[in-house]
C-alpha positions in Angstrom: 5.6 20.8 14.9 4.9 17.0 16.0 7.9 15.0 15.1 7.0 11.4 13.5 7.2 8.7 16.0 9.2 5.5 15.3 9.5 2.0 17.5 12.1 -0.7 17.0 12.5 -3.5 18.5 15.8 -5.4 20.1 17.0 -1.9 19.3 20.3 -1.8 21.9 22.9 -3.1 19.4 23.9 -4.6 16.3 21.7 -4.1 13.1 18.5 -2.6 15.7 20.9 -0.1 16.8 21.7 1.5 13.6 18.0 1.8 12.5 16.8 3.4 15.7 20.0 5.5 15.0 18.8 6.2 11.5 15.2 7.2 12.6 16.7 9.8 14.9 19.0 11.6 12.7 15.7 11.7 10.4 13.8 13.8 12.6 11.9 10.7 15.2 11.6 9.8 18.0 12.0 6.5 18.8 10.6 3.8 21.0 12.7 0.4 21.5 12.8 -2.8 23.1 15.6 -4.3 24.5 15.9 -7.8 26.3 18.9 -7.7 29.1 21.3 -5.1 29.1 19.8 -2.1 30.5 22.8 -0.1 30.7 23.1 -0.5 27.1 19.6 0.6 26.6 20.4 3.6 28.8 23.5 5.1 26.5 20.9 4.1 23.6 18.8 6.9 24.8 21.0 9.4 25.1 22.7 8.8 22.0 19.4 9.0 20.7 18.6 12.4 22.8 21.9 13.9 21.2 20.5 13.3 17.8 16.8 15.2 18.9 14.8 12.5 19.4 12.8 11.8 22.2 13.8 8.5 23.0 12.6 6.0 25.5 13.9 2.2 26.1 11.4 -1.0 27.7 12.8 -4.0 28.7 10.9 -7.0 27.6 11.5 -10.4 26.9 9.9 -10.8 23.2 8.9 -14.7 23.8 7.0 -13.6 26.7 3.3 -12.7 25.1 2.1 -11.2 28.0 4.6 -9.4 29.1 5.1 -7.6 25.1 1.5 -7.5 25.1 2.0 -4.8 28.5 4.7 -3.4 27.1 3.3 -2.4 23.8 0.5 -0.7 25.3 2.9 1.2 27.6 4.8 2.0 24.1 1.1 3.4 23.1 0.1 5.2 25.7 3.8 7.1 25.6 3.6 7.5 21.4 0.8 7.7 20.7 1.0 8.9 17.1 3.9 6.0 16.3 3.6 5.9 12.0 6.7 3.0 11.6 7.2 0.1 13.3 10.4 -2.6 13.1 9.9 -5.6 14.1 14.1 -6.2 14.7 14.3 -8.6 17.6 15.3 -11.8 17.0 17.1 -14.7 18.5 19.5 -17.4 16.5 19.4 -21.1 18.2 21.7 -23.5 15.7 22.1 -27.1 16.1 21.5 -30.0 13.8 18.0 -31.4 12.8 18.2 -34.4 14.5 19.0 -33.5 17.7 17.6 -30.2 17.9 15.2 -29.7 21.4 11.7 -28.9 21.0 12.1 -26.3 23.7 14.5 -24.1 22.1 12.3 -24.7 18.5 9.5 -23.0 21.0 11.6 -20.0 22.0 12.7 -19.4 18.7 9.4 -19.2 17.3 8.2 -17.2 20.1 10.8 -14.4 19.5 11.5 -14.4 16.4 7.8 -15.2 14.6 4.6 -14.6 17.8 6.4 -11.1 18.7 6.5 -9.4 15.5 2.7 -10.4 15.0 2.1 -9.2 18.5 3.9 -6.1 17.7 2.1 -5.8 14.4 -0.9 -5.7 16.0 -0.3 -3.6 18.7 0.2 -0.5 16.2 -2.6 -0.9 13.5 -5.4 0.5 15.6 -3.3 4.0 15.4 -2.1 3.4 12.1 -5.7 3.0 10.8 -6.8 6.0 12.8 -3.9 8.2 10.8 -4.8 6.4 7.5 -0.6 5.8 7.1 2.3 3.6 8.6 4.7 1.0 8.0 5.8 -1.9 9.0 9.2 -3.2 8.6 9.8 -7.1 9.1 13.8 -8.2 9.7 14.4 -11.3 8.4 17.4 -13.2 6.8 19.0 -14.2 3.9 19.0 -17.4 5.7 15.1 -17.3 5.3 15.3 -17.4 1.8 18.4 -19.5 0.7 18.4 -22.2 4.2 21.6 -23.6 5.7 22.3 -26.6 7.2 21.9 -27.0 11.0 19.8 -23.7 11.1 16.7 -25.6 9.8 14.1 -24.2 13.0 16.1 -20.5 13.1 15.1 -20.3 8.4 12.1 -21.4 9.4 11.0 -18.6 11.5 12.4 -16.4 9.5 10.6 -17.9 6.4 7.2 -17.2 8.2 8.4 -13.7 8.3 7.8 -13.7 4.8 3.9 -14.9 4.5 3.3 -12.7 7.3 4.5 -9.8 5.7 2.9 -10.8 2.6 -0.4 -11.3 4.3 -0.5 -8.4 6.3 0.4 -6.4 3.5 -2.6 -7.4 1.9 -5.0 -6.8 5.4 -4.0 -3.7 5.6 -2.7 -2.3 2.3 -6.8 -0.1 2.3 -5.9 1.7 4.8 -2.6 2.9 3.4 -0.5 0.7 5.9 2.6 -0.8 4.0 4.4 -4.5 5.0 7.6 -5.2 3.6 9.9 -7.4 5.2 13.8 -6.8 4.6 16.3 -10.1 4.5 19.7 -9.1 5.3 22.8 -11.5 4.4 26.2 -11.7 6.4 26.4 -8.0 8.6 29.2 -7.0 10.6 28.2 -7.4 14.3 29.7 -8.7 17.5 28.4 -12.1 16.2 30.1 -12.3 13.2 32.9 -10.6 14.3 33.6 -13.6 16.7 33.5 -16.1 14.0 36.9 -17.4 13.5 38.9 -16.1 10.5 38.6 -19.7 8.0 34.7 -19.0 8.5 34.7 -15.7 7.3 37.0 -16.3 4.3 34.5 -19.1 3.5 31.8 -16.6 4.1 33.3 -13.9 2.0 34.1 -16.6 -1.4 30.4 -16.6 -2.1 29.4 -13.0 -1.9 29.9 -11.8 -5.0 30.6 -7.7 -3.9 33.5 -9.3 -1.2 32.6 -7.8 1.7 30.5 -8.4 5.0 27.4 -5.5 5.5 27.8 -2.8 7.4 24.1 -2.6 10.1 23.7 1.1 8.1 23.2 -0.6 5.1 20.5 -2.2 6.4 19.2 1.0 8.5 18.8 2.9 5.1 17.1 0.3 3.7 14.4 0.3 6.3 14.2 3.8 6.6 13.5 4.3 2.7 10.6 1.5 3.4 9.5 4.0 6.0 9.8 7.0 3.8 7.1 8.8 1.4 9.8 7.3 -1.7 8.5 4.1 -1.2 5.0 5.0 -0.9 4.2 2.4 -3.6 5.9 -1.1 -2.6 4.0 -3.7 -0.1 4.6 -7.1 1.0 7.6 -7.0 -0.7 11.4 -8.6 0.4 14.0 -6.7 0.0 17.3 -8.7 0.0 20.3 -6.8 1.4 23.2 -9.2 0.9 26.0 -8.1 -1.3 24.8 -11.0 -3.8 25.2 -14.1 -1.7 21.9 -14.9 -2.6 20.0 -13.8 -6.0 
């Protein structure tokens, strides 16, 4: 029997990690992307392989078209059958307003916004061949509430959100779902680092007291992926403990 096929993208830690985790423990096999650390991406696999999956990592800078363009046909030609795809990867450039460089507004539109579309596209010709798929978006609470001196990083993740809607709407005949999912404050190596006032500051507005753990998020996505959800498109789902309602 043909196991489903999964891809994620910016898969080789943090909040990426767990889902591609997730999809392998529920019977895929999984495609992801990662960006620079290749022997990360290499103990991905295997982790992946001790799970059952067939796994397989590409290294690709997402703000690089042509280069994701190449890649995501070399994803194709390996899974060919892929029914989910998450568009994970995502970069975080803060700084205030005023004095914020055009160059880095570029790059963070380029990975976090031009990728996912280009992934988007890259899987509908099979998904509309199977008649089924889904397509997961991961944006941010950020997206949704704003926060000062993160004005160009909300607004790529914003567009994250008429994408989704949109695409949800393209391609909802064809039974392909678009949902996007907009996570609040997750434990990760990022947040981790912040220093300890921050994350009291952090933790006195979410209402549950706690940061995310990235499985919270992962079963989130994969019930978006799953035959439960076979009703909900271009929806956002808000994972957050409450920070934001």
């Amino acid at each position: 029997m043909n196991r489903p096929q999964a891809i994620v993208t910016g898969a080789s830690r943090g909040i990426g990690r767990a889902i591609a985790l997730e999809f392998a423990a529920l019977g895929f096999d999984v495609a992801f992307t990662y960006r620079s650390s290749e022997a990360q991406a290499r103990e991905m696999e295997k982790e992946l392989e001790t799970k059952g999956a067939r796994a397989r990592a590409y290294g690709v800078d997402m703000a690089d078209a042509a280069a994701l363009q190449a890649t995501m046909e070399r994803i194709a030609a390996d899974f060919p059958a892929v029914e989910v795809l998450v568009n994970n990867a995502g970069i975080s450039i803060d700084g205030l307003a005023l004095r914020f460089k055009t160059e880095d507004f570029d790059l963070l539109m380029d990975t976090n916004v031009r990728a996912g579309f280009i992934a988007s596209q890259a899987v509908m010709r099979p998904m509309m061949k199977a008649r089924k798929g889904s397509i997961v978006f991961i944006s941010s609470v950020i997206g949704l509430m704003g926060n000062g001196g993160q004005a160009p990083y909300s607004t790529t993740k914003s567009a994250l959100f008429g994408m989704t809607k949109s695409l949800a709407r393209e391609l909802g005949s064809r039974n392909i779902r678009v949902n996007a999912v907009a996570p609040g404050y997750i434990k990760t190596d990022m947040t981790e680092s912040l220093p300890q006032a921050s994350k009291e500051g952090i933790l006195s507005g979410i209402p549950l007291g706690y940061l995310g753990e990235p499985e919270d998020i992962a079963r989130v996505v994969a019930f978006l992926a799953s035959p439960a959800s076979r009703y909900i498109t271009g929806q956002i789902l808000s994972v957050n403990g409450g920070l934001y309602m």
